[in-house]
C-alpha positions in Angstrom: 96.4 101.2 65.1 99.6 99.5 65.9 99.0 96.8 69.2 100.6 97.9 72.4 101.2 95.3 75.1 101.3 96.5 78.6 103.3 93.6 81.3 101.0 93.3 84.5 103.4 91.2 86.0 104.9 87.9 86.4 102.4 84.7 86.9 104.7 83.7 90.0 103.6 87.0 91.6 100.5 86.4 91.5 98.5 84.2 94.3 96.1 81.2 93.9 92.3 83.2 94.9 94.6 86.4 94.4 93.5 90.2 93.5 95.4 92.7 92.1 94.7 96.3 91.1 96.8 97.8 88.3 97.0 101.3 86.8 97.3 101.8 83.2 98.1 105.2 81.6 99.2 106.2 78.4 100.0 110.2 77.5 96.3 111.0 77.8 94.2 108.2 79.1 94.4 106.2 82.3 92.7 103.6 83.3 92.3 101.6 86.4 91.5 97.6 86.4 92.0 94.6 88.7 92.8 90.6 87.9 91.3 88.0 90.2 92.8 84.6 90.1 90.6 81.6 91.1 91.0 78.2 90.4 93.3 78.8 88.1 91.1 80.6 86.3 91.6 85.0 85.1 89.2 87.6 85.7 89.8 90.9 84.5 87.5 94.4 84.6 87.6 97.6 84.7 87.8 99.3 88.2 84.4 101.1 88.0 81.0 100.8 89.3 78.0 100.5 86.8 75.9 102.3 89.7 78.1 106.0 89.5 81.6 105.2 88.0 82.9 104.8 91.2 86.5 102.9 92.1 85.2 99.7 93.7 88.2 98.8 95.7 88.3 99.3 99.4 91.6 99.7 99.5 94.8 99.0 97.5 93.6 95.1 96.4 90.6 94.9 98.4 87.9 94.0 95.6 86.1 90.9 97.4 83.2 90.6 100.3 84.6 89.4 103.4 83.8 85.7 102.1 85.6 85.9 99.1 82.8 85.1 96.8 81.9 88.0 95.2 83.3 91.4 94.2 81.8 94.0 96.1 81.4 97.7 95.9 83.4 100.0 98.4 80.7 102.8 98.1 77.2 101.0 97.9 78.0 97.7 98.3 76.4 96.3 95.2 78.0 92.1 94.8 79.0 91.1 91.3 79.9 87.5 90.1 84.0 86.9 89.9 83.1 84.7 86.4 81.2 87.1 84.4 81.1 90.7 86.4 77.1 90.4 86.9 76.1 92.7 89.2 73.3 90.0 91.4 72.8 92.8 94.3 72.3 96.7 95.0 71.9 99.1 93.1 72.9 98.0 89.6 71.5 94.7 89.6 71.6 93.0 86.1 74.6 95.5 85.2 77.9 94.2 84.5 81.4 95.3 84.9 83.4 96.3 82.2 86.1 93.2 81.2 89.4 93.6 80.1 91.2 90.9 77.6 94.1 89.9 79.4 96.4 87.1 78.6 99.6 85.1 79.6 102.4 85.2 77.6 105.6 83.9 78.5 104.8 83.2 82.3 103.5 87.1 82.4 100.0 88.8 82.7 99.4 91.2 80.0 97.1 92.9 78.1 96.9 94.2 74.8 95.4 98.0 73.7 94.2 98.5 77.3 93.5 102.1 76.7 
């Protein structure tokens, strides 16, 4: 399988203890996913709930509780660690999100065979 690249966008875009959703399709697959940045650190997962499959986002880039310290559920609420995806309460406690490899290459976000 050859490796296909897919640009996120450019590090500058991005903000310190940022969130971004992205869309990701190819002919017959899409797939939805969001990047948090936090101390300089890169989280990537899938955009779907353990609990039903469900899009987590509130809104276009609204993954975070209201504190900013964990990613919360839109539909039940369930909190999961930013580091590792851990789901610590609701409904799918000890259930973890899906990651996604990404990487920077050349000042750029990407991520390689997404889908």
């Amino acid at each position: 399988m050859a490796k296909q690249t897919i640009h996120l966008c450019a590090i500058s875009e991005f903000p310190e203890a940022g969130v971004k959703g992205f869309s990701l399709s190819n002919n017959e697959t899409q797939q939805d996913i969001f990047v948090i940045r936090r101390n300089n650190q890169w989280h990537a997962y899938q955009n779907s709930c353990p609990h039903l499959g469900l899009s987590l986002n509130w809104q276009a880039d609204q993954f975070l509780d209201t504190e900013n310290a964990y990613i919360q559920c839109a539909v039940h609420g369930a909190l999961f660690q930013i580091e590792d995806g851990l789901c610590v309460w609701g409904p799918c406690v000890n259930q973890s999100l899906a990651p996604v490899r990404i990487r920077i290459n050349d000042a750029h976000l990407v991520v390689d065979n997404p889908i």
